[in-house]
Structures are given as structure tokens and as C-alpha cells.
C-alpha positions in Angstrom: 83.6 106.7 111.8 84.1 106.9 115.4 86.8 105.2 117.0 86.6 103.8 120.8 88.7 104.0 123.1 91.4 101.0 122.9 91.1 100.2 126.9 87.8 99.6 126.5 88.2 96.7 124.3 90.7 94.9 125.5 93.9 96.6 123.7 91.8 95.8 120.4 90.8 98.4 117.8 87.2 99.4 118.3 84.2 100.9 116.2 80.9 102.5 117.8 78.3 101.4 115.4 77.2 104.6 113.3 73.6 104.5 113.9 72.7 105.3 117.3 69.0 106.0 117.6 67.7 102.3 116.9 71.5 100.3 116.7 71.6 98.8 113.5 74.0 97.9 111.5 75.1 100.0 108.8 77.1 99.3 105.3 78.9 102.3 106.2 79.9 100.8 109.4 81.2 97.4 108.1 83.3 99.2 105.4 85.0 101.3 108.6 85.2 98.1 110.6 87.5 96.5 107.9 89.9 99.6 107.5 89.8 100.6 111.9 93.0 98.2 112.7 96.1 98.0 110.7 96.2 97.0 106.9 98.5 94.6 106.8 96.2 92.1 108.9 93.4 92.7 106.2 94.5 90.2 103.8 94.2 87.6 106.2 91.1 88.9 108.1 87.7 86.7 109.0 84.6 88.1 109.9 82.7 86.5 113.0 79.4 87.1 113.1 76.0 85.1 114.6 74.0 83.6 111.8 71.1 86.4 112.1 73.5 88.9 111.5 75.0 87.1 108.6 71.2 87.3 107.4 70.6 90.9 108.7 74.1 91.8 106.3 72.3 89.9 103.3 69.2 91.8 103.2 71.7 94.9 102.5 70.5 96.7 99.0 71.5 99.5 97.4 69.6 102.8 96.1 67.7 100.6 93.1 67.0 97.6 95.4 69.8 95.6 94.4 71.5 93.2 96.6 74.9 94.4 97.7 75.9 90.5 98.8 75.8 88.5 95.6 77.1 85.7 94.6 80.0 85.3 92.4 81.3 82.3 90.4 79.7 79.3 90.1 80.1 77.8 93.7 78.6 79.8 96.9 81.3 80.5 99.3 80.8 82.4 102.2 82.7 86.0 101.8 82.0 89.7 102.4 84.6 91.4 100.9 86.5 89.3 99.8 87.1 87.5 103.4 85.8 84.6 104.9 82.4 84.7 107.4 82.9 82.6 110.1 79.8 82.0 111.9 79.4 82.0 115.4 76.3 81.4 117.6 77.4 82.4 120.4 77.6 86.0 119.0 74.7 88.3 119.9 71.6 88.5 117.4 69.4 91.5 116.7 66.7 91.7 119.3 64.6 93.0 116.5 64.5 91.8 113.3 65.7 92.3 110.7 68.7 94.1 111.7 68.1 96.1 115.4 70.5 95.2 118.3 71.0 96.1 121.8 73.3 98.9 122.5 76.7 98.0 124.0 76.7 94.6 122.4 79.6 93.1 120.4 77.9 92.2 117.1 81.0 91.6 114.9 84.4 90.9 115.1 86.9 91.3 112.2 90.9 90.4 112.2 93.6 88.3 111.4 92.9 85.7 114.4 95.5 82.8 113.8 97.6 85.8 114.6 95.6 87.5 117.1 94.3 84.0 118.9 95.2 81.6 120.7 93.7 78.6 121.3 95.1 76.1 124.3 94.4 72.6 125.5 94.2 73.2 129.4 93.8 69.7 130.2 94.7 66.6 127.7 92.2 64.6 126.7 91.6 62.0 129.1 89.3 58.7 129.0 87.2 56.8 131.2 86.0 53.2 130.6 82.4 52.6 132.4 82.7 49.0 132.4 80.4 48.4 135.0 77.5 50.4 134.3 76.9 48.4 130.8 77.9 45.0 131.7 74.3 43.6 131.9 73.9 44.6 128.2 77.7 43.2 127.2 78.7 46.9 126.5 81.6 49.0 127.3 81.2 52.7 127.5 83.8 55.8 127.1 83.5 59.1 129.1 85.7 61.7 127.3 87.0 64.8 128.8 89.2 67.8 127.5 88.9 70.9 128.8 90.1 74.0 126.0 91.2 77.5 127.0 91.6 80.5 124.6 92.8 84.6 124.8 93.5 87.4 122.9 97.1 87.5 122.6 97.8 90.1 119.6 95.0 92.8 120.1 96.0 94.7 117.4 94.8 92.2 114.7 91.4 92.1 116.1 88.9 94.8 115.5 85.3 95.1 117.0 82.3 96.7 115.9 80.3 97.9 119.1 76.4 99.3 118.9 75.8 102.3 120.6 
């Protein structure tokens, strides 16, 4: 497990991905992601990760083949660990599937981000009425804007797993 430098993530805890000839993701490396930052977080930790990745994660198998990522119970929910997946598509996918990213790239995040987050309205919502551009067809339209800001504001809760 090699752990980054903090300043270069922003105050939060980092991991350099473990493989670094081709940059894939590793079991090894999501086990070390989840135990980088401080334990008491843990038990309220999320993973973020773009779908493909969530997909690259389920083709993990272990020495006879077996799935590692099963599904337990009688509902599906989306856990690894034991912790919710949250997926995010703005999140970078492997350039190569099933499982190969780019180095440098972010390609998970894992932490306790109600505490770590923050999510602001930077503007209220405001309305428009368009009266006049529908009033041939009797209509009224609605132009809605709100404009949302968001930071890290408790680093330490936040831990990222960085390709090499």
C-alpha cells in the first residue's frame, strides 16, 4: 500500500493504485483504500465510483473463478463491503476495458461524505413566467433556475484511490 502525499489531494488521504504497469484496479487496492483514512469514518463510508468501474469491480474473481461481489439476501442492494456504492458518471471510466485506466486519474473515492461534504445553494431557486412566448397556443411557461455549489470541508473523511 503506498500512501500519497496529503497536499496532493487536497488535505484528503490518498492511495496510488498498486498496479502500475497497465493501471488497473486491484482487490488489494480497494481493501487498502477502505483502511488509508481514519476508522472511525468507516462505518459511515460510501464508495463513489462511475458505473464502468462498478462493472470493472464485479468481474472481480477469486483463485477458483468465483465471484468475489455476490449477492446476499433476497433483495440486491448495491454494497461492497458492507457500504453503499454510489454511482457517479461523472467519475472517470477505464479507457480500456474491462478494467484499464489512465494514470493520474481519480477512479474512486471512499469516506464518510455528509461529514466530509458540503453541499450549498449559491443562488435560490428563482422562476420566470414566459407569458408571452406561448400565448398564441393559450399556454404559460416556467424557466427555472438554481444554481448549487459544493467543497470538501472535512478532508480527513475522504479518501482517494489514484492510478499510477
Amino acid at each position: 500500500m503506498v500512501v500519497a502525499a496529503l497536499s496532493s489531494y487536497g488535505g484528503m488521504n490518498g492511495l496510488l493504485g498498486s498496479d502500475t504497469s497497465t493501471h488497473k484496479i486491484t482487490p488489494t487496492d480497494i481493501i487498502a483504500l477502505m483502511h488509508v483514512g481514519k476508522s472511525g469514518y468507516r462505518a459511515t463510508a460510501s464508495w463513489l465510483m462511475s458505473n464502468a468501474t462498478i462493472g470493472a469491480l464485479r468481474l472481480f474473481a477469486d483463485t477458483t473463478t468465483r465471484p468475489l461481489w455476490t449477492m446476499f439476501g433476497d433483495e440486491f442492494r448495491e454494497t461492497l463491503f458492507g457500504r453503499p456504492i454510489i454511482e457517479m458518471p461523472d467519475m472517470p471510466n477505464p479507457t480500456t476495458a474491462p478494467n484499464i485506466y489512465t494514470a493520474g486519474q481519480f477512479s474512486i473515492l471512499f469516506g464518510d461524505f455528509n461529514q466530509g461534504y458540503q453541499i450549498v445553494d449559491r443562488v435560490g431557486l428563482t422562476f420566470q413566467t414566459l407569458k408571452e412566448l406561448y400565448a398564441i397556443q393559450n399556454q404559460v411557461a416556467f424557466l427555472a433556475r438554481m444554481r448549487v455549489g459544493g467543497k470538501v470541508i472535512l478532508p480527513e473523511a475522504i479518501s482517494v484511490l489514484k492510478m499510477q
